[in-house]
gemmi code that builds the backbone of each chain (N, CA, C; Angstrom):
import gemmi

chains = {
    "A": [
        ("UNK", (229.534, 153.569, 230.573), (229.210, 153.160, 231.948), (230.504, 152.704, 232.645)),
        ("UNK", (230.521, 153.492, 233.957), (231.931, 152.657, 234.265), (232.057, 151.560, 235.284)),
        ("UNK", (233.192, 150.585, 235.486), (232.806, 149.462, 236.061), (231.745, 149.486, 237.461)),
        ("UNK", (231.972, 150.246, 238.781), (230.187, 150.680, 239.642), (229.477, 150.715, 239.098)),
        ("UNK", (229.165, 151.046, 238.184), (227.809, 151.184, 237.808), (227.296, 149.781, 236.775)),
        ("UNK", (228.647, 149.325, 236.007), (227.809, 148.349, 234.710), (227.735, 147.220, 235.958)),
        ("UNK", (228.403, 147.021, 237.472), (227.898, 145.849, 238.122), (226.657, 145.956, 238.739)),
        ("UNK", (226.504, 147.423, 239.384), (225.283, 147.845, 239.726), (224.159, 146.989, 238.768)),
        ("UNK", (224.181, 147.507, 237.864), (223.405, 147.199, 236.472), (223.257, 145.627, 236.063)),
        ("UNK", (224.657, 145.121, 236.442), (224.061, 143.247, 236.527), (223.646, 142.909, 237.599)),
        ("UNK", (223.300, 143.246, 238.871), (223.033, 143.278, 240.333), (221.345, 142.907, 239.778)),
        ("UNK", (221.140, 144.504, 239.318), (219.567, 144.582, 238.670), (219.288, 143.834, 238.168)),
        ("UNK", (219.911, 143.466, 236.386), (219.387, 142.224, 235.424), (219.375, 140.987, 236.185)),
        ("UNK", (220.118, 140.536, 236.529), (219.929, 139.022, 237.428), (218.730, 139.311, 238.574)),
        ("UNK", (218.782, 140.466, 238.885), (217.307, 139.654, 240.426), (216.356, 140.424, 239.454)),
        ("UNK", (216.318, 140.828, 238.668), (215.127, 141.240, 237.608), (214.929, 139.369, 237.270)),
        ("UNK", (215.240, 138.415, 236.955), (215.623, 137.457, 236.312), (214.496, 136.170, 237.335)),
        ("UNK", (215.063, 136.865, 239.032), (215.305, 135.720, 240.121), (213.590, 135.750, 240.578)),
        ("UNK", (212.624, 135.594, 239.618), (211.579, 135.390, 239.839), (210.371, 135.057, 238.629)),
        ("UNK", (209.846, 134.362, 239.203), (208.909, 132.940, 238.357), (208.376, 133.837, 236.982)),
        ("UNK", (207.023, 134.932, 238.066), (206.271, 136.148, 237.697), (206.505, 137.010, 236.366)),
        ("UNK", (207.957, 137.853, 236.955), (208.781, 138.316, 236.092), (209.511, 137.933, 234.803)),
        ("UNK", (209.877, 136.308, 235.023), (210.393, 135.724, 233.470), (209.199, 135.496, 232.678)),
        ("UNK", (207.732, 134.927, 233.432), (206.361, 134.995, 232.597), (206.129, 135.947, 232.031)),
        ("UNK", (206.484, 137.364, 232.516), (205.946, 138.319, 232.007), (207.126, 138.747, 230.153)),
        ("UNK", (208.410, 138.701, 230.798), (209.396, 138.405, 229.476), (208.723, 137.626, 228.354)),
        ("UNK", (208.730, 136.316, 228.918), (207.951, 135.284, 227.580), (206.716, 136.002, 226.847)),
        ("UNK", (206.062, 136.895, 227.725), (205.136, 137.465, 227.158), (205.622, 138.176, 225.896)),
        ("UNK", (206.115, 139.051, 227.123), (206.728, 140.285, 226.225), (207.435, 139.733, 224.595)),
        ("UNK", (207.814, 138.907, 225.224), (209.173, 138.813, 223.168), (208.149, 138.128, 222.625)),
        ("UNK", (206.952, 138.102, 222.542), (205.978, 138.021, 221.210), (205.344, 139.628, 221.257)),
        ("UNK", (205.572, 139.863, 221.905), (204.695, 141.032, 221.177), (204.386, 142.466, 222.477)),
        ("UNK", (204.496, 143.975, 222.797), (204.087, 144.642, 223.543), (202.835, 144.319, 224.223)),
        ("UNK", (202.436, 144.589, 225.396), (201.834, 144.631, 226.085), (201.567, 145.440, 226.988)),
        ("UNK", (200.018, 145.632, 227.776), (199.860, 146.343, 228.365), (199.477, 145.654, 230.275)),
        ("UNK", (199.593, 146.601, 231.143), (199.778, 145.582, 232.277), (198.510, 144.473, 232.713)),
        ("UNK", (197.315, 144.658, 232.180), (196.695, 143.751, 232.572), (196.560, 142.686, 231.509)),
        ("UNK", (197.467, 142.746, 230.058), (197.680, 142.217, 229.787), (198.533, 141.012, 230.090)),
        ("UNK", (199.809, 141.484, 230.846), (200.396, 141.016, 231.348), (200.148, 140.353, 232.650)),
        ("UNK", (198.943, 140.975, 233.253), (199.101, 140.236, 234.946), (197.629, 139.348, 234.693)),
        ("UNK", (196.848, 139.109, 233.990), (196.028, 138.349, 233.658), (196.270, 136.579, 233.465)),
        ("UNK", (197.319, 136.393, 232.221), (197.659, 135.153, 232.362), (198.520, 134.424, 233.397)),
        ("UNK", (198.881, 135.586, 234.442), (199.792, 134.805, 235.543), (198.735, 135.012, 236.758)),
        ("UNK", (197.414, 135.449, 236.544), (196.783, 135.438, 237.573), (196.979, 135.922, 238.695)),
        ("UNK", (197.561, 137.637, 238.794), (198.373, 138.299, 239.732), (197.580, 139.543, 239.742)),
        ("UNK", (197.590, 140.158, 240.572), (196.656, 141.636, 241.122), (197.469, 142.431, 240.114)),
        ("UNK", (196.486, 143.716, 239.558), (197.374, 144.401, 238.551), (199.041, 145.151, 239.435)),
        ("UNK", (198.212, 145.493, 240.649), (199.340, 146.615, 241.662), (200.531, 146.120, 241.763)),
        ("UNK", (200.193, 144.549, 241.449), (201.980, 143.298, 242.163), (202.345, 143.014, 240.364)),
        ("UNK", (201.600, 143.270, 239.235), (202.102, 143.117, 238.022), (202.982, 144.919, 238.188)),
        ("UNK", (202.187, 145.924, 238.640), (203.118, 146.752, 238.123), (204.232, 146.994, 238.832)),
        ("UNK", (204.222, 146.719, 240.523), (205.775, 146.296, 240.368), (206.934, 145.313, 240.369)),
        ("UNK", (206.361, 143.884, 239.461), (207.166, 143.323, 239.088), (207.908, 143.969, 237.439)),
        ("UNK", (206.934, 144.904, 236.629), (207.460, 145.687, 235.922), (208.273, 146.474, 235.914)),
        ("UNK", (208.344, 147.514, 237.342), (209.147, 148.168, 237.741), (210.390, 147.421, 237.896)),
        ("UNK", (210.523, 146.477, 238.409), (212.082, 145.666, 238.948), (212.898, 145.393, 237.353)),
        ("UNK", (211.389, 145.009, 236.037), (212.335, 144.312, 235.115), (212.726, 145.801, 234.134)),
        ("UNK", (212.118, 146.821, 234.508), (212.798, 148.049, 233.715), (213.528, 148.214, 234.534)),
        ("UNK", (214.121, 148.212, 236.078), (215.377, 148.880, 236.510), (216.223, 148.038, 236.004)),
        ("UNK", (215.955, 147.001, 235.717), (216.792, 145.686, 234.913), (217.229, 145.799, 233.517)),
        ("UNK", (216.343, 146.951, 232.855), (216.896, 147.368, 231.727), (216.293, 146.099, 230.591)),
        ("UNK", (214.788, 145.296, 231.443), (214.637, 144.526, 230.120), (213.715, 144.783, 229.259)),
        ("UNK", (212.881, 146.265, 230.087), (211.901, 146.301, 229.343), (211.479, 147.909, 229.202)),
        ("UNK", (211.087, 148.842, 228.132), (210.865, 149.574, 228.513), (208.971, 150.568, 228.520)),
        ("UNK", (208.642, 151.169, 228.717), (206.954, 152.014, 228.941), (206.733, 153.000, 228.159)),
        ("UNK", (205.662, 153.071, 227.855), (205.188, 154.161, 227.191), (203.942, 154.471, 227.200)),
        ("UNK", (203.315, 155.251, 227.719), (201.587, 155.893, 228.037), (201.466, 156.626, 226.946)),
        ("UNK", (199.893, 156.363, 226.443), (199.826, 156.854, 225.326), (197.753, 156.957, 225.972)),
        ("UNK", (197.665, 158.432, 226.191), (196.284, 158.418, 226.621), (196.373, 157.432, 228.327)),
        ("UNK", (195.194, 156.599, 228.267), (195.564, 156.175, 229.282), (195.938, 155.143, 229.765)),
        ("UNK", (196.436, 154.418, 228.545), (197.269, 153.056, 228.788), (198.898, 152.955, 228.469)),
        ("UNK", (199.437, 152.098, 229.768), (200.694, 152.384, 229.725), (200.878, 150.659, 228.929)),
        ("UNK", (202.046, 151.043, 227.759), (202.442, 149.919, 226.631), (203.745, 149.175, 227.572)),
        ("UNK", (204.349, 147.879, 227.480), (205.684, 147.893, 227.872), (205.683, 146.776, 226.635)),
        ("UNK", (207.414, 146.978, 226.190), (207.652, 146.581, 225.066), (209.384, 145.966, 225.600)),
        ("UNK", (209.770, 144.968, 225.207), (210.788, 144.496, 225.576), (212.079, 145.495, 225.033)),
        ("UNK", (213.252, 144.932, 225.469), (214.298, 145.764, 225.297), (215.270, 144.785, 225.213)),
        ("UNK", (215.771, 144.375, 223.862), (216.941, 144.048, 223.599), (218.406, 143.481, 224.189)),
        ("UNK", (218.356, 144.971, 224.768), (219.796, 144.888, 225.215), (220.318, 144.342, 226.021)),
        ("UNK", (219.199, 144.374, 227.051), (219.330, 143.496, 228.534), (219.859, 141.860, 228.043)),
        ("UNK", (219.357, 141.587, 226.692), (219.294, 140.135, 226.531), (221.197, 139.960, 226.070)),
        ("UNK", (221.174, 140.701, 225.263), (223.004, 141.192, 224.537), (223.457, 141.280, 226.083)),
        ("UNK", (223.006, 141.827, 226.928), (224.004, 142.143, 228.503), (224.510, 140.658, 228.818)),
        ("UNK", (223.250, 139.809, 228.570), (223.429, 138.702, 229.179), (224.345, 137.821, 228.620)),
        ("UNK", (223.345, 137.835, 227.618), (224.344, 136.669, 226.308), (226.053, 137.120, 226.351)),
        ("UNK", (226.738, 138.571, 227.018), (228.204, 138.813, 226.698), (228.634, 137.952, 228.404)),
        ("UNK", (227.688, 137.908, 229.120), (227.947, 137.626, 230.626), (228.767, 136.774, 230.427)),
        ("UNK", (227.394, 135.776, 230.028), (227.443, 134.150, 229.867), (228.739, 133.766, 228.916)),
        ("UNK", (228.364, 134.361, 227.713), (229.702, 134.050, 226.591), (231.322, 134.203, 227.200)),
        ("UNK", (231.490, 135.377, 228.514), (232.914, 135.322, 228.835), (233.003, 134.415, 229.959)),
        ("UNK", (232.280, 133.634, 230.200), (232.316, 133.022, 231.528), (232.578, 131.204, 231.255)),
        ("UNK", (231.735, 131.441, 229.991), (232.098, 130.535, 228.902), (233.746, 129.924, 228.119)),
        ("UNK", (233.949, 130.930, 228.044), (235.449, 131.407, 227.601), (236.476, 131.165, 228.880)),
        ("UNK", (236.002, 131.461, 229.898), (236.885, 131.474, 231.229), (236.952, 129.732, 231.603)),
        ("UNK", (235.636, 129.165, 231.183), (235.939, 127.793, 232.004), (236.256, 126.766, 230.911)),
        ("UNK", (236.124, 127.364, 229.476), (236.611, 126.848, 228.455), (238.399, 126.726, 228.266)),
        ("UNK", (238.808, 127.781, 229.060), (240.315, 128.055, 228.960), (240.895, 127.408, 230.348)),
        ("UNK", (240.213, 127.259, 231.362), (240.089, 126.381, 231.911), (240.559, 124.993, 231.987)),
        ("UNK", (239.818, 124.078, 231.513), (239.928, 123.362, 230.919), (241.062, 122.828, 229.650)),
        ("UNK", (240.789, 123.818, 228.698), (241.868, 123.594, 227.979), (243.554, 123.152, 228.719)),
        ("UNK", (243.369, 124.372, 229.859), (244.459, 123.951, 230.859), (245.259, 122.894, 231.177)),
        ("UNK", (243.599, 122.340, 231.679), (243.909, 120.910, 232.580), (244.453, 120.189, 231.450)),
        ("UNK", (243.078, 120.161, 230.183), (243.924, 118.552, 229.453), (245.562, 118.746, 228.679)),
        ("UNK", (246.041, 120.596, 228.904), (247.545, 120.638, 228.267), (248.062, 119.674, 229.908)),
        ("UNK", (248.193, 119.738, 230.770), (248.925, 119.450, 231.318), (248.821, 117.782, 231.717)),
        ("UNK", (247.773, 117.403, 231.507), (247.392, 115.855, 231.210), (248.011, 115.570, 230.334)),
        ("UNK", (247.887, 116.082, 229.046), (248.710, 115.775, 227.995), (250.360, 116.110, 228.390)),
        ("UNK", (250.947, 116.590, 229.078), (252.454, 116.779, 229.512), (252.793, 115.777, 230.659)),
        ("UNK", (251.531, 115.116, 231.604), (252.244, 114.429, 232.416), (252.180, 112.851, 231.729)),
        ("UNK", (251.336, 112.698, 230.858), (251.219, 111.438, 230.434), (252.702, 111.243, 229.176)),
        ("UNK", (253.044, 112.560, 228.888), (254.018, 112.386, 228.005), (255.525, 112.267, 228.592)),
        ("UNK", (255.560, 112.363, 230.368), (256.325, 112.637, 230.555), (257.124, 110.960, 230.739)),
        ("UNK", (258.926, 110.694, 230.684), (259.057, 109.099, 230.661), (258.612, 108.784, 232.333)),
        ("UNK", (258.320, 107.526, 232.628), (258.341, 107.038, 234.000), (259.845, 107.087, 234.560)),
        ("UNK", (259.560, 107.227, 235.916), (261.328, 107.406, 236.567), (261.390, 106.302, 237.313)),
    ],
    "B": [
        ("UNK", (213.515, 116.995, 236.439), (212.730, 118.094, 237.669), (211.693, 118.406, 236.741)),
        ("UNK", (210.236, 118.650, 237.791), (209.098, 118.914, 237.513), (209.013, 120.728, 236.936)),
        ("UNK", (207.832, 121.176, 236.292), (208.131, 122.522, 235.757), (208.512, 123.743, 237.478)),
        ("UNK", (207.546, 123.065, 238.459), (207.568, 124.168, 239.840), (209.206, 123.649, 240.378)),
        ("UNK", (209.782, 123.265, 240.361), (210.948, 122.399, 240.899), (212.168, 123.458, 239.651)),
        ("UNK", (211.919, 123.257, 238.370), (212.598, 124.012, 237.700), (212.698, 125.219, 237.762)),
        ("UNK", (211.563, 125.949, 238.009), (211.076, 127.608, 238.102), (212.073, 127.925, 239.352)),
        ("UNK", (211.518, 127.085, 240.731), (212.333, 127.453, 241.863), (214.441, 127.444, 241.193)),
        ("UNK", (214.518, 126.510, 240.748), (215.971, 126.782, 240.398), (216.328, 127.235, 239.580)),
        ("UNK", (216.016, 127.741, 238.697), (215.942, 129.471, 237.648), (215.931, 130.829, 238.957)),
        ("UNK", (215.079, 130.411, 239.755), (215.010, 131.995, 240.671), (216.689, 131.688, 241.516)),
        ("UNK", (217.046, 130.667, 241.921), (218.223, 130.881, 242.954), (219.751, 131.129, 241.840)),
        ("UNK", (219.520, 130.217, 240.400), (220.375, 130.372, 239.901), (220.556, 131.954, 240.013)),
        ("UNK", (219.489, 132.809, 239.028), (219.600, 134.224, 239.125), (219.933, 134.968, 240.137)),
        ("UNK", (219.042, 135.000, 241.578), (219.587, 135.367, 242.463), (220.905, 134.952, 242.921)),
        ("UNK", (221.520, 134.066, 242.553), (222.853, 133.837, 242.963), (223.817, 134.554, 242.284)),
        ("UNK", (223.411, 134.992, 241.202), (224.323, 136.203, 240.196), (223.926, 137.638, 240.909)),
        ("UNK", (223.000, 138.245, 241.465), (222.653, 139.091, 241.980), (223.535, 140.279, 242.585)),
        ("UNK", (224.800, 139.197, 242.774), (225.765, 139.632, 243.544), (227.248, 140.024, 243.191)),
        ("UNK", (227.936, 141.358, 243.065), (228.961, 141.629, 242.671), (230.001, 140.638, 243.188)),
        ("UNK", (229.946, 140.332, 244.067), (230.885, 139.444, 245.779), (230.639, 138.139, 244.572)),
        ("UNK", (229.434, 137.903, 244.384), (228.998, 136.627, 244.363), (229.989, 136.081, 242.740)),
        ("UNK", (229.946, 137.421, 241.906), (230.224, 137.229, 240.268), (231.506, 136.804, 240.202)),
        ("UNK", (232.426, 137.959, 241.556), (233.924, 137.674, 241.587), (234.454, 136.197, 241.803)),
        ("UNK", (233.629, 135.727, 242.749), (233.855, 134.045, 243.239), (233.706, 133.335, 241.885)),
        ("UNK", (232.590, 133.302, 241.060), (232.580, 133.027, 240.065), (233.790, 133.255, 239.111)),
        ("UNK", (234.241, 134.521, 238.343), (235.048, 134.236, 237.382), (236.121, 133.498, 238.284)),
        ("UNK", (236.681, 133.854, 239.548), (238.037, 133.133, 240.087), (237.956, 131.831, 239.772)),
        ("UNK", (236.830, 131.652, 240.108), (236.156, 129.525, 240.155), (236.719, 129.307, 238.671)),
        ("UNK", (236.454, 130.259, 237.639), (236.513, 129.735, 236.079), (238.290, 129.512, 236.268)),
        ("UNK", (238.830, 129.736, 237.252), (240.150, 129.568, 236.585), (240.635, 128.148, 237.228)),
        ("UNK", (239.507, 127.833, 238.163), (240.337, 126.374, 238.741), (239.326, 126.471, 239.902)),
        ("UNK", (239.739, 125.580, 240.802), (239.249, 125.438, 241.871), (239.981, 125.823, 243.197)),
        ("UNK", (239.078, 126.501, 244.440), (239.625, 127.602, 245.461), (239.007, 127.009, 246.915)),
        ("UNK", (239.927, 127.809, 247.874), (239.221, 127.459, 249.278), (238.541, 128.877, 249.208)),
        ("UNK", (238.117, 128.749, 250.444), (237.587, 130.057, 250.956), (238.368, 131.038, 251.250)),
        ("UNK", (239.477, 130.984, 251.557), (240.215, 132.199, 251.909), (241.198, 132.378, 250.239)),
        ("UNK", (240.803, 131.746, 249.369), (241.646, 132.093, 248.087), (240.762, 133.355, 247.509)),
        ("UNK", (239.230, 132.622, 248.082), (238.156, 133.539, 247.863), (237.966, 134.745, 247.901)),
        ("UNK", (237.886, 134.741, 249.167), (238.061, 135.543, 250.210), (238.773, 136.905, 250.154)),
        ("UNK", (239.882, 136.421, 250.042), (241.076, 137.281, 249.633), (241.182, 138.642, 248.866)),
        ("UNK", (241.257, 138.250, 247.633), (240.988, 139.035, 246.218), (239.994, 140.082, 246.591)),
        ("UNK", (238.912, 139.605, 246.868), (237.440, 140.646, 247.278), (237.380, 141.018, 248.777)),
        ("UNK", (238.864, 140.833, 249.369), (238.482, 142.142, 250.354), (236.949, 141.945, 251.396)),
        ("UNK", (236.741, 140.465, 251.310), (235.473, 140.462, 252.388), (236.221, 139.180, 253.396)),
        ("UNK", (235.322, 138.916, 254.973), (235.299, 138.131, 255.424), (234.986, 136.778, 255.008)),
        ("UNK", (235.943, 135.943, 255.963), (235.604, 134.427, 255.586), (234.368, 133.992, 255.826)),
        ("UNK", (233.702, 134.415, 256.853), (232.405, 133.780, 257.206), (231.314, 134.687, 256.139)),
        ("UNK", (231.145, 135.876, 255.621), (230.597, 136.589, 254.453), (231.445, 135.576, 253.352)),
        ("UNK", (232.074, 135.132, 253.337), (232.347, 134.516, 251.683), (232.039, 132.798, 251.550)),
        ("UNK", (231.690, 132.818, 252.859), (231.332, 131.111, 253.063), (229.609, 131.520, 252.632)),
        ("UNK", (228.838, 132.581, 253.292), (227.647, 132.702, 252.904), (227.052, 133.129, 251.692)),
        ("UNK", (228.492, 133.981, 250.878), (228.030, 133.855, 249.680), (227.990, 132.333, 248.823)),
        ("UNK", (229.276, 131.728, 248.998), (229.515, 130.288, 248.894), (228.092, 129.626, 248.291)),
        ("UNK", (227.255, 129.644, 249.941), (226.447, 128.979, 250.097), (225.338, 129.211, 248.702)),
        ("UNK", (225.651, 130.400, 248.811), (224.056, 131.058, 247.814), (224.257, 130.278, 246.271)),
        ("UNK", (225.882, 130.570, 245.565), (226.196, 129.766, 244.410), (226.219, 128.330, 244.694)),
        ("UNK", (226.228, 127.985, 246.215), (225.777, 126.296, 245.559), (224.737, 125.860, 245.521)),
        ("UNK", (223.487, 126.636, 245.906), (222.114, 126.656, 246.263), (221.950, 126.823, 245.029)),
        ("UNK", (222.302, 127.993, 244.177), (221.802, 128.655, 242.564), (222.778, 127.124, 241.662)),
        ("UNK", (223.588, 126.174, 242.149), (223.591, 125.380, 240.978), (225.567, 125.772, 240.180)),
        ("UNK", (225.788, 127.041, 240.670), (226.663, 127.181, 240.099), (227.989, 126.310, 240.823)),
        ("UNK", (228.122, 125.868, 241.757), (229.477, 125.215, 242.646), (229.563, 124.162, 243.319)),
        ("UNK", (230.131, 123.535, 243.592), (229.912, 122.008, 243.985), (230.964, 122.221, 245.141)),
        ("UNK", (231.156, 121.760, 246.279), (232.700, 122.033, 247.006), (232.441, 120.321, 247.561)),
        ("UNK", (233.796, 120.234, 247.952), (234.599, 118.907, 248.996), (235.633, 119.637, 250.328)),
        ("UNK", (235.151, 118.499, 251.068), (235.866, 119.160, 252.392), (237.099, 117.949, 252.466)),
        ("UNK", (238.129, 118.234, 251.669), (239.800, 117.193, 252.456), (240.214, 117.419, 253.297)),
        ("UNK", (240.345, 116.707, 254.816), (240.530, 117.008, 255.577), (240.452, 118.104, 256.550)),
        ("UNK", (241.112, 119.381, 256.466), (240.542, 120.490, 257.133), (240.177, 121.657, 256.070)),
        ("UNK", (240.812, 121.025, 254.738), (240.229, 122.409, 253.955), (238.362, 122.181, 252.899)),
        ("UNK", (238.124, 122.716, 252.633), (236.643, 122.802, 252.304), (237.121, 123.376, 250.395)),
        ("UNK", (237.552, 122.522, 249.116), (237.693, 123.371, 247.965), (236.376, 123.056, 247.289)),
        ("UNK", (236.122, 124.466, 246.592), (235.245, 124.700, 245.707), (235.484, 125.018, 244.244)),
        ("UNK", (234.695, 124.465, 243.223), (234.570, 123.808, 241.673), (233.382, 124.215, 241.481)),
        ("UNK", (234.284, 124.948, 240.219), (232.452, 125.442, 239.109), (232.016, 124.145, 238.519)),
        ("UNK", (230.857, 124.504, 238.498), (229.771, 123.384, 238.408), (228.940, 124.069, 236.652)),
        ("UNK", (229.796, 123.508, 235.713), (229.418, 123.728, 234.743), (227.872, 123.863, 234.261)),
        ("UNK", (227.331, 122.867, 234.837), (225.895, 122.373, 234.161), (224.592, 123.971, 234.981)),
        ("UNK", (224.926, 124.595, 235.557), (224.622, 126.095, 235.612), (224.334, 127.094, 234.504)),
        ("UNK", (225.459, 127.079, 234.414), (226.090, 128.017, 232.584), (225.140, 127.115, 231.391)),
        ("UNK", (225.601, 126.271, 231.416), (224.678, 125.720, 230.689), (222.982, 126.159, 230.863)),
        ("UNK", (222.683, 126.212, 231.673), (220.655, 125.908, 231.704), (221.043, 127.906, 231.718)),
        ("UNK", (221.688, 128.716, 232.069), (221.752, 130.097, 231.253), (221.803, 129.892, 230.141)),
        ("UNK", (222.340, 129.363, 229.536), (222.711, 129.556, 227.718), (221.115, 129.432, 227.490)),
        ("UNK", (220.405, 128.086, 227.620), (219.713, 127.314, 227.155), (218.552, 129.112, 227.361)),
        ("UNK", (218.000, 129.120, 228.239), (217.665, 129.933, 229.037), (217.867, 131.141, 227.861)),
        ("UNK", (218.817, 131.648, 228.033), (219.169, 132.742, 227.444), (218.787, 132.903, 225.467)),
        ("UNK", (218.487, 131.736, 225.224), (218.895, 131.375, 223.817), (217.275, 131.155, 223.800)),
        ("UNK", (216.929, 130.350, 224.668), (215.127, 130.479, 224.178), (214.444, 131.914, 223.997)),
        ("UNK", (214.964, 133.216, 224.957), (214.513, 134.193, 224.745), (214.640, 134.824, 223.278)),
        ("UNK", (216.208, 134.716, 222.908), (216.639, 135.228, 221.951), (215.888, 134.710, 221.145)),
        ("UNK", (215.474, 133.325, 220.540), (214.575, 132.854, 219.523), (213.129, 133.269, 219.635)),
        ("UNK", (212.361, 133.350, 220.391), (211.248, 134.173, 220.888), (211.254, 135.510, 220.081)),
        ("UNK", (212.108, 136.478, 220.413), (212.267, 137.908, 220.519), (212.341, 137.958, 218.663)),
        ("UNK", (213.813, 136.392, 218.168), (213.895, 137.130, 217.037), (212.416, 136.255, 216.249)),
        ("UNK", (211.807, 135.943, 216.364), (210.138, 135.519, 215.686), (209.256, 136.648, 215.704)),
        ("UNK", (209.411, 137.471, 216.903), (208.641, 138.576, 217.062), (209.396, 139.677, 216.074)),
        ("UNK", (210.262, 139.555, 215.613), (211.248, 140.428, 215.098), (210.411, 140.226, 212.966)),
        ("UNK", (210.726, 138.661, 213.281), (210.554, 138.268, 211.532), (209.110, 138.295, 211.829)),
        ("UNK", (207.929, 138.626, 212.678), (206.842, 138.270, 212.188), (206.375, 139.801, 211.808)),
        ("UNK", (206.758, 140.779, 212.641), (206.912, 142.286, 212.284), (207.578, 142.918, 210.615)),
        ("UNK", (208.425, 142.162, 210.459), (209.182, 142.650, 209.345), (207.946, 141.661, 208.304)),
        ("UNK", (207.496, 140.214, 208.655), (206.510, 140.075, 207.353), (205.695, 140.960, 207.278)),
        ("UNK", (204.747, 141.403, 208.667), (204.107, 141.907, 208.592), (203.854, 143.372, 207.326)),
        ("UNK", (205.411, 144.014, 207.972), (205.562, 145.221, 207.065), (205.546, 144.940, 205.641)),
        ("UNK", (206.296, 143.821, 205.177), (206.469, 143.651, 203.771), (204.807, 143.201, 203.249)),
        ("UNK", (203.983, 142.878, 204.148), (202.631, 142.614, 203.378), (202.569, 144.014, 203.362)),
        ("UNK", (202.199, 144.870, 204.264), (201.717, 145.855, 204.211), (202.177, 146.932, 202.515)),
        ("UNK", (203.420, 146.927, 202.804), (203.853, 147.509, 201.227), (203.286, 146.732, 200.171)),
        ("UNK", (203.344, 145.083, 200.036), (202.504, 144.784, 198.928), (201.707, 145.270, 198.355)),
        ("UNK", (200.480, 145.541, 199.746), (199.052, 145.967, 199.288), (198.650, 146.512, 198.135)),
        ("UNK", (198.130, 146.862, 197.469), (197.880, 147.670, 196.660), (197.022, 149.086, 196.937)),
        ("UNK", (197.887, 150.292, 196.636), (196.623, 151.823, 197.007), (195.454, 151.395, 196.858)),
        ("UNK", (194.042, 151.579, 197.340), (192.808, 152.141, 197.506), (192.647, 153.286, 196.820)),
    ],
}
model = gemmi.Model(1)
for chain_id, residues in chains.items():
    chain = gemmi.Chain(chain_id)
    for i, (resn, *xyz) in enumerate(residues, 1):
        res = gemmi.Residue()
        res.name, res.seqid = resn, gemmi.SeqId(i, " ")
        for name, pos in zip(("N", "CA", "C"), xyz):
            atom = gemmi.Atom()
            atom.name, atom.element = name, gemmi.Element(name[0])
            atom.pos, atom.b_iso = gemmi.Position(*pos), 0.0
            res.add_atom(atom)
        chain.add_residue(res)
    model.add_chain(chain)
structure = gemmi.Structure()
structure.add_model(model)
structure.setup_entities()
């Protein structure tokens, strides 16, 4: 994927993310597949507004479908979660180094003699 | 904060990542703290577009700013990253239970004994 597109692609995962509905339906999901009125039942939502809050979290890459006869399955997807967890982890790293910064140079002015 | 009070700031945090504009302000922020036109700059957008993205990361939790005198600097606001991790790490434990309750599952299943 090249960089347009893998931001494209966090554009998606985050507003896949930026709603109440949609993370209920996740929690669902990572116990176990589901089907949509499975899913739009315990959040008490019309099936039509469960299926496209589904739609937003597969362009998000968190979840993916499968019809089998005449029920469509959605089953979580991994990767989206690894997308995140590398987000977070370098951003982590960025304000960690950061930091480290500040207290080298705390540590250089406190070492420095008074004039 | 109450659980509806929390939900609402999970949706702005996310939506505040939503944004390529928005991510760049972010890693710059990890390296220190910026005005708006340090902002600004780098990403090739307007000051008044980078004050409104501004706005969105301090709404989502991620930035804190001070106005000295005529300049306005802005500071990552660690405790953001944080409620992602947290966030991010409850899924992962979720997902991997659904993971070990599948794999017991299978290993009963081989137990069984033929019929």
């Amino acid at each position: 994927m090249n960089r347009v597109a893998e931001s494209a692609q966090l554009d998606r995962l985050f507003f896949a993310l930026a709603d109440e509905y949609r993370r209920g339906m996740l929690d669902r999901l990572s116990r176990g597949p589901a089907s949509v009125s499975d899913l739009a039942g315990p959040l008490g939502i019309a099936l039509p507004s469960a299926v496209k809050h589904l739609a937003v979290l597969e362009l998000g890459g968190f979840v993916v479908s499968e019809k089998v006869g005449r029920v469509r399955t959605y089953t979580i997807e991994p990767k989206a979660l690894d997308a995140m967890e590398a987000w977070v982890a370098r951003r982590r790293k960025l304000l960690n180094s950061q930091f480290d910064r500040l207290e080298l140079y705390l540590a250089q002015q406190t070492r420095k003699p008074a004039r």
